[in-house]
C-alpha positions in Angstrom: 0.0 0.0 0.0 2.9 2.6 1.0 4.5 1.5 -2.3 1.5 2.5 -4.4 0.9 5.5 -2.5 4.8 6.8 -3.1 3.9 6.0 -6.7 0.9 8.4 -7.1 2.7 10.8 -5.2 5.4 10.5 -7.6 3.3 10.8 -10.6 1.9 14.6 -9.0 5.2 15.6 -8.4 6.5 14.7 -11.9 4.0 16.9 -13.1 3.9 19.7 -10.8 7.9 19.9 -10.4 9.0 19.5 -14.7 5.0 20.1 -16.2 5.1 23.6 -14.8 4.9 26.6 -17.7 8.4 27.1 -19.1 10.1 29.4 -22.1 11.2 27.9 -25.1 15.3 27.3 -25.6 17.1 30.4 -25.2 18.8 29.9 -28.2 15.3 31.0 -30.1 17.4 34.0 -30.0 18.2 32.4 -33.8 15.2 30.8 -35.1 11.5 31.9 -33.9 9.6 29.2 -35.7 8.8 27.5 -32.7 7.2 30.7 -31.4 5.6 32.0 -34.6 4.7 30.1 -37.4 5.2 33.0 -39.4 8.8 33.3 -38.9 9.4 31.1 -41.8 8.3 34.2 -44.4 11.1 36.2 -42.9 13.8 35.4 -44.9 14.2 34.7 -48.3 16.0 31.1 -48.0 15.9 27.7 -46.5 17.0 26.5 -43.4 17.4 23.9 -40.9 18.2 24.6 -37.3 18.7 22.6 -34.6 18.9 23.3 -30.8 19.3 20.8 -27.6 18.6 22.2 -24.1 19.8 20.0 -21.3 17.8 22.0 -17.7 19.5 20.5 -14.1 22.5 18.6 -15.7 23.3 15.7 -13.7 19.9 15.7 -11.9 18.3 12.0 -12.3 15.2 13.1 -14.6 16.5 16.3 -15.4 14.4 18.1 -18.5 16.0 17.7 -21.7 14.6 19.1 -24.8 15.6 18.8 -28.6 14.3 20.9 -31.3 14.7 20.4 -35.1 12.9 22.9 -37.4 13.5 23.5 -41.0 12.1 26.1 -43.6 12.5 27.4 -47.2 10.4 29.9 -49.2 8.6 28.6 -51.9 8.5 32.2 -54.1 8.6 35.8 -52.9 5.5 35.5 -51.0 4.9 32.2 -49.1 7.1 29.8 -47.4 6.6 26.0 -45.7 8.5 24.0 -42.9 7.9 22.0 -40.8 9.4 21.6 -36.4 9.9 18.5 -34.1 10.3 19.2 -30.0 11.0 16.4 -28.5 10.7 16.9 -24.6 11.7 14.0 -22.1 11.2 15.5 -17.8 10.9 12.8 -14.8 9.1 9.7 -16.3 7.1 11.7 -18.8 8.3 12.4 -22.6 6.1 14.9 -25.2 7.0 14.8 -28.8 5.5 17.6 -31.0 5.2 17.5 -35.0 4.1 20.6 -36.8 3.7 22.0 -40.6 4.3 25.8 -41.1 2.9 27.8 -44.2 3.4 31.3 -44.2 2.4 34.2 -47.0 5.0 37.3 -46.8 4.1 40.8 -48.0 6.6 43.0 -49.0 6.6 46.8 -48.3 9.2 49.1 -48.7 12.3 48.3 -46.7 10.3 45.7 -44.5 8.4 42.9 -44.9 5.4 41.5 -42.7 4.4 37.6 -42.7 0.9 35.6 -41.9 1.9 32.4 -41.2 -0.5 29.3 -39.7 0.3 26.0 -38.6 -0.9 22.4 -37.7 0.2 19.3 -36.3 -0.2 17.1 -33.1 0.9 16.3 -30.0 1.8 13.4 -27.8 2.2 12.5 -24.4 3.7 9.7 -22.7 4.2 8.7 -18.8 6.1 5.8 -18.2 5.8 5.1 -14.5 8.5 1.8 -14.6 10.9 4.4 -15.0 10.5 5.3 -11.6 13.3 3.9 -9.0 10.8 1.7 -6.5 12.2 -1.2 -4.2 9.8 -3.8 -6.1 10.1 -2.9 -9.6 7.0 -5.8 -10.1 4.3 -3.7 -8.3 1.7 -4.0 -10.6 0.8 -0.1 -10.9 3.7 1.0 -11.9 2.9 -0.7 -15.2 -0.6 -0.2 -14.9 -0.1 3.2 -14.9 1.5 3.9 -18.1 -0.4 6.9 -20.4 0.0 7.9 -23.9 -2.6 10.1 -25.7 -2.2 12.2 -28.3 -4.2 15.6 -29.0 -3.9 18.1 -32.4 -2.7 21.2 -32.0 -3.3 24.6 -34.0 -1.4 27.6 -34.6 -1.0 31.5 -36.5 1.2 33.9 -36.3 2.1 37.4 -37.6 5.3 39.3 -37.8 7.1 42.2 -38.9 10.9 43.0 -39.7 12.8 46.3 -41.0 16.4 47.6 -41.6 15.4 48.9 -37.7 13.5 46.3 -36.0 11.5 43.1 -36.0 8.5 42.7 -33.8 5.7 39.2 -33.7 2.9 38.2 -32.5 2.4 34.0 -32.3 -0.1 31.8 -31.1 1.3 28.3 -31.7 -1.3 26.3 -29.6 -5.1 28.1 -29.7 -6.9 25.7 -28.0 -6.5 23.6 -24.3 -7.8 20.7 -23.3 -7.0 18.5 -20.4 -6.8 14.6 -20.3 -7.1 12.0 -18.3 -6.0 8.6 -17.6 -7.6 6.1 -15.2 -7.6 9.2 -13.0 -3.9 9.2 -12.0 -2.9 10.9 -14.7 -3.9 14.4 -15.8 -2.2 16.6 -18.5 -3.6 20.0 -19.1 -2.7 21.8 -22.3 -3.1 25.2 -22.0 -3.1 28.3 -25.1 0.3 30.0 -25.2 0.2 33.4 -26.8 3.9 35.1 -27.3 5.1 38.4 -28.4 9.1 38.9 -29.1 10.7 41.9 -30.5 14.1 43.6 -30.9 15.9 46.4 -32.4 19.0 46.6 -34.8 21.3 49.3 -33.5 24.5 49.6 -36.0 27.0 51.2 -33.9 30.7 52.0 -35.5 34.1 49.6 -36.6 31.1 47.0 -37.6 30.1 46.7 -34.4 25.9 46.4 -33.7 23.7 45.8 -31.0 20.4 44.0 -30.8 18.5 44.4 -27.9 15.4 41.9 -27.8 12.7 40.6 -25.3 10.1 37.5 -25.5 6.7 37.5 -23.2 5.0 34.5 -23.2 1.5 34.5 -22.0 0.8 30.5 -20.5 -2.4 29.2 -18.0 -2.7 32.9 -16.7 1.3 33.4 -16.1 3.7 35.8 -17.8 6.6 34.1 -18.7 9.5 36.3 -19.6 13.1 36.7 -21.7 15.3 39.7 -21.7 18.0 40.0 -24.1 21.2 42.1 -25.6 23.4 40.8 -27.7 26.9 42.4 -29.6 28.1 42.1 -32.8 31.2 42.1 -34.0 32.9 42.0 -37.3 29.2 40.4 -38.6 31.1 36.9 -37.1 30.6 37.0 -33.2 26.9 37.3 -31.2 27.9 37.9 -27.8 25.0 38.2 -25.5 23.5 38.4 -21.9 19.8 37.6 -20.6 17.5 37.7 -17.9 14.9 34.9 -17.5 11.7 35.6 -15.3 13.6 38.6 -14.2 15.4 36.2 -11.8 18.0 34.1 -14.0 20.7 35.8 -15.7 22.4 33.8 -18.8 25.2 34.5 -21.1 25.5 33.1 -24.7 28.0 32.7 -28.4 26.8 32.5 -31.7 29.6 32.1 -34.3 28.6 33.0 -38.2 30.5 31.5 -40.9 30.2 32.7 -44.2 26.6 33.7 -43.2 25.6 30.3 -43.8 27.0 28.1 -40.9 25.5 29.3 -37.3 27.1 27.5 -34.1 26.3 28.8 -30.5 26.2 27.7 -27.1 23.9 29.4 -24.2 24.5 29.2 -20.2 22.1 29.6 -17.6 23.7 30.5 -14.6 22.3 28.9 -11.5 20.4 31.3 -9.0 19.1 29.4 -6.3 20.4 26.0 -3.7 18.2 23.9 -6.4 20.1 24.6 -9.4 23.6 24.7 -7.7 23.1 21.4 -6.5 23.0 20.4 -10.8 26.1 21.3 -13.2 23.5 24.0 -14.7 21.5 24.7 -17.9 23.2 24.7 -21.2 22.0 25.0 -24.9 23.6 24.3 -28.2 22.0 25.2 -31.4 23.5 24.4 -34.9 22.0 26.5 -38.1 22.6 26.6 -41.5 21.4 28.7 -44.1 20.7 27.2 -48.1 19.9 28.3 -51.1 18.3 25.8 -53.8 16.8 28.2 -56.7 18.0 31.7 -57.8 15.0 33.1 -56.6 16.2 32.5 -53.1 19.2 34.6 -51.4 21.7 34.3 -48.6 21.2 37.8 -47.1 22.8 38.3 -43.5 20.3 37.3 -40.8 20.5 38.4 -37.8 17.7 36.5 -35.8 
């Protein structure tokens, strides 16, 4: 009985402790598709981007999330792509597959992008993971979940020589489900606005201040940035998460085709310390497959 009670107190905490409302990677900072589907109209190129999170390295159960997203414009005025999240926290695991379309209108100097997108969702809870004294207590097997649910977004954003601004609702709906009534996932609407400014300074140097608020089940989630550019090759930036959790990051530009980069978060609280911290890694290149499309310099 104390077995199966530690269990179901186990499954709560799971969710309470690595289900709670979080920002996307940091390194978003080079690719916004997974906060606005529209971001795949802003450039006039394909790419593919990929960025791993690892949250509480060295914790047993520690969030780890790995993102793949890829884009290319199809003509001047639309573009398609598709992103994969793959989240894994405690004993559960989400894994998210959506298709982008977006339809760019050109102005002068600036361009401004509709973009929608569909896909679906699904969760998994795998309570055998769990590290019990009898591994052969029949609810921890019992117990396992996986449901799936669809998930609908839109997007609109705009970018200038000066600025870029968007506003990007990538899940519209919630819904909450159920399993035997141990298990309950709720899926909430996120709404998130992100913004920034180009500031060309002299000797090729630029700055880019930028911000992300993300609206999630009645919470404001937020992201502070500025970054430094130099000689169009080096990002160097700072942050401030939830106005509590300062980070530093690198972004390295080859050829303005190869992007590497590598984010910290630095630990705040007795929590964190007690893990080797939070670090990100993203890895983007920039194509070009027709001569309609262009490798202009991007700089988110």
């Amino acid at each position: 009985m104390m077995r199966s009670v530690l269990i179901i107190l186990a499954l709560v905490l799971s969710g309470a402790i690595y289900g709670q409302n979080v920002l996307p990677p940091h390194l978003y900072l080079m690719n916004q598709t997974m906060l606005n589907p529209a971001y795949a109209g802003m450039h006039d190129n394909a790419n593919l981007t990929a960025i791993s999170r690892g949250q509480w390295v060295g914790m047993d159960g520690a969030p780890f999330t790995h993102t793949l997203v890829g884009s290319s414009s199809l003509s001047h005025h639309s573009a398609a792509g598709f992103s994969l999240v793959k989240d894994s926290y405690g004993i559960n695991s989400d894994t998210e597959i959506k298709i982008h379309y977006s339809y760019r209108i050109e102005m002068l100097n600036s361009v401004l992008s509709l973009g929608l997108q569909g896909g679906m969702i699904n969760y998994k809870q795998d309570p055998s993971r769990l590290d019990v004294e009898l591994s052969d207590d029949p609810l921890v097997h019992n117990a396992k979940a996986s449901f799936s649910s669809p998930t609908f977004g839109f997007g609109m954003m705009y970018k200038s020589e000066r600025l870029f601004l968007g506003l990007g609702v990538p899940r519209i709906t919630g819904t909450q489900l159920k399993t035997e009534e141990i298990f309950t996932k709720t899926v909430t609407p996120v709404y998130n606005l992100s913004g920034g400014l180009f500031i060309h300074l002299l000797n090729g140097l630029m700055v880019k201040p930028s911000f992300l608020l993300s609206y999630q089940d009645e919470e404001l989630l937020t992201d502070i940035n500025a970054q430094l550019q130099v000689g169009n090759k080096v990002w160097l930036g700072v942050s401030l998460r939830n106005l509590k959790s300062p980070g530093i990051n690198l972004i390295f530009t080859e050829d303005d085709v190869f992007h590497l980069g590598y984010s910290y978060q630095i630990p705040v609280n007795e929590f964190e310390l007690s893990s080797f911290g939070t670090h990100e890694l993203i890895m983007s290149i920039d194509m070009k497959f027709s001569k309609q499309q262009n490798l202009d310099r991007r700089y988110f």
